[in-house]
C-alpha positions in Angstrom: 116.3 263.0 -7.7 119.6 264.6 -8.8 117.7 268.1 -8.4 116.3 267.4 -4.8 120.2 266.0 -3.9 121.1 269.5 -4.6 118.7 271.2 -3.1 119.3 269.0 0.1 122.8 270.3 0.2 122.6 273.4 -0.3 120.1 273.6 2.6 122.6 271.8 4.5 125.2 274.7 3.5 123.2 277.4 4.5 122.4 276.0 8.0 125.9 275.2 8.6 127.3 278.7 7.5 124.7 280.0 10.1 125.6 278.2 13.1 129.2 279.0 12.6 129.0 282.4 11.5 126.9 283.1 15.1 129.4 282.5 16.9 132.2 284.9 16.2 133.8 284.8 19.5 134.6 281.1 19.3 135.7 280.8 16.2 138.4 281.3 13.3 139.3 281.1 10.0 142.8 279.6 8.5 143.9 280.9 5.4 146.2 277.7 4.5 149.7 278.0 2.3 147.7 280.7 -0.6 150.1 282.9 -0.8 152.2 280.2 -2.7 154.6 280.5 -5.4 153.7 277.3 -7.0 157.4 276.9 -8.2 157.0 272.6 -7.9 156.7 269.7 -9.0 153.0 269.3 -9.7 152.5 273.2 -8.5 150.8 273.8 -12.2 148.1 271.5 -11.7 148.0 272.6 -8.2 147.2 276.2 -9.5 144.7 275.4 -11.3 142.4 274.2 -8.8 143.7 276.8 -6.6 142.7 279.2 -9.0 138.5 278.2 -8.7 139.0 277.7 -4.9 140.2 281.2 -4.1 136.7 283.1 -4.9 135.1 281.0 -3.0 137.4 281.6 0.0 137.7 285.4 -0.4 133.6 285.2 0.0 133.4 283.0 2.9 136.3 285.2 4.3 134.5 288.5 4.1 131.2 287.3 5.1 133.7 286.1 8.5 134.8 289.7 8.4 131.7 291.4 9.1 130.9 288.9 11.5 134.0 289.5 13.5 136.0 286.5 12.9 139.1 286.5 12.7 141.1 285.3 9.8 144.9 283.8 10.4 147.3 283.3 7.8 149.0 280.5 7.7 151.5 280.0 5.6 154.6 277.7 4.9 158.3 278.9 4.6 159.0 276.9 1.6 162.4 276.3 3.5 163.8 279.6 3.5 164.2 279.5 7.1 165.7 283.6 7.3 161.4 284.2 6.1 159.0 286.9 7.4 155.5 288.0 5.9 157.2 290.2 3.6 159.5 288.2 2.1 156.5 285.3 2.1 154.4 287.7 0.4 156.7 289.3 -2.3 158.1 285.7 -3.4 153.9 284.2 -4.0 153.3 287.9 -5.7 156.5 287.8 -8.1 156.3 284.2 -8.8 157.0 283.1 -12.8 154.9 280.6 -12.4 151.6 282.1 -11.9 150.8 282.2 -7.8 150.5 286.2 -8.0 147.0 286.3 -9.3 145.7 284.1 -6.6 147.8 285.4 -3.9 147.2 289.0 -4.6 143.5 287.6 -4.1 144.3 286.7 -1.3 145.9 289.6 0.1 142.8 291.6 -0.4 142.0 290.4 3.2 143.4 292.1 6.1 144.4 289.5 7.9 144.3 290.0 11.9 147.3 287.3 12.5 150.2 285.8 10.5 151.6 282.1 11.7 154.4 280.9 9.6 154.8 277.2 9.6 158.2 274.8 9.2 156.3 271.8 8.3 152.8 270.2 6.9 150.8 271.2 9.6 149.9 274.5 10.9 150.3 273.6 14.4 153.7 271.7 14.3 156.9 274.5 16.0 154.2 277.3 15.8 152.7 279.9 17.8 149.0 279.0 16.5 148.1 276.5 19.6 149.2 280.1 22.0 147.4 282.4 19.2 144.2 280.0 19.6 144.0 279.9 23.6 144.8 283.5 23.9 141.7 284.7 21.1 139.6 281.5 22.9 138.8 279.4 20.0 136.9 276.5 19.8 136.0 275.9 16.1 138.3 276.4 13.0 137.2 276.8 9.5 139.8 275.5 7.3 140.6 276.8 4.1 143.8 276.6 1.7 146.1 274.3 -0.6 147.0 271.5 -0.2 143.4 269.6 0.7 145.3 266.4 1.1 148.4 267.5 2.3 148.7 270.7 4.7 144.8 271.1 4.9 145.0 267.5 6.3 147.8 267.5 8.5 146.2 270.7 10.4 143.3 269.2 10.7 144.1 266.1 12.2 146.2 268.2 14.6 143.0 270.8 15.5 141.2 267.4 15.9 143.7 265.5 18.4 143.5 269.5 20.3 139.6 269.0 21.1 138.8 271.9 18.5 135.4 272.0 16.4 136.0 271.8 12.6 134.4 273.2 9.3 136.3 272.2 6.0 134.3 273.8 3.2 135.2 272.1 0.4 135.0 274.8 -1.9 137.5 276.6 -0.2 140.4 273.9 -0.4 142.2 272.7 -3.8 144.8 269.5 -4.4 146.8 268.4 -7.7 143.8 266.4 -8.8 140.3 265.9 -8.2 140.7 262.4 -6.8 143.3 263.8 -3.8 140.9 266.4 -2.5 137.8 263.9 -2.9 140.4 261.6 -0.8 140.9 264.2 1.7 137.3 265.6 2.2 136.0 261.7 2.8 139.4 261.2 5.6 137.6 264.7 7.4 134.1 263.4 7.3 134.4 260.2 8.5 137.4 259.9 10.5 137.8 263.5 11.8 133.7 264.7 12.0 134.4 267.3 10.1 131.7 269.7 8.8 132.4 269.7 5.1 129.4 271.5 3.4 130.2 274.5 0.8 130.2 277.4 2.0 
């Protein structure tokens, strides 16, 4: 039983990956809050899951690649409200508390958009809602830290906007196994989320 159970979902995976990845000209990826220093209060546990989510994310995000999605970067200003890329990038990439392994990961990508964010969500004072009607997307594959926290807040805003959405679960970390698992069932049943592995 336990064997078939597997079996079933990774089927289900496979057909999910491709009907989204057929689409390219609909769709996009979010690269959620990874380039992240870490430097907080429960950042270390954080990391850790963060660090087993990554791979998974840099695969799904090349396979997007050569499909010709695009991937946006979204990330947080961790209040520093005078914050560009740069500056975003060199403080995840220097940071004493271990976010420069994953976010030099990350930054294996070439992104083809940037989107700093003020707040939780990825849509709150942004440019993303302008980015998203200008590059016509319907469907969003979310990806990035935290599952429960800014992973959820951007998706309940994509779903109040009408758009399509496919949280691999894989791809997304929290502090503890209990606050993604929380996260992942709010997306599936209240939100009708896709949220196979990718």
């Amino acid at each position: 039983h336990s064997s078939s159970s597997i079996s079933n979902r990774s089927c289900r995976s496979l057909v999910v990956m491709k009907n989204w990845l057929e689409s390219p000209n609909q769709t996009a990826l979010l690269l959620i809050d990874w380039l992240n220093p870490f430097d907080f209060e429960g950042g270390r546990e954080l990391k850790k899951h963060a660090s087993k989510a990554v791979s998974a994310t840099l695969k799904l995000a090349e396979r997007c690649e050569e499909v010709g999605i695009p991937l946006i970067q979204v990330n947080d200003n961790f209040g520093q409200w005078s914050s560009d890329r740069r500056a975003i990038c060199e403080r995840a990439t220097c940071s004493e508390f271990g976010g420069q392994e994953i976010a030099k990961k990350i930054l294996t990508l070439e992104a083809d958009h940037f989107v700093l964010k003020p707040k939780h969500s990825a849509f709150y004072h942004t440019v993303l809602d302008l980015l998203l009607s200008h590059l016509e997307v319907e469907r969003l594959i979310l990806t990035g830290l935290a599952t429960n926290i800014c992973v959820l807040f951007t998706a309940n805003d994509a779903h109040l906007r009408g758009h399509k959405l496919w949280i691999p679960p894989n791809c997304c970390a929290a502090q503890s196994r209990e606050d993604h698992e929380y996260a992942m069932t709010h997306f599936e049943r209240v939100l009708d989320c896709r949220t196979e592995a990718s």
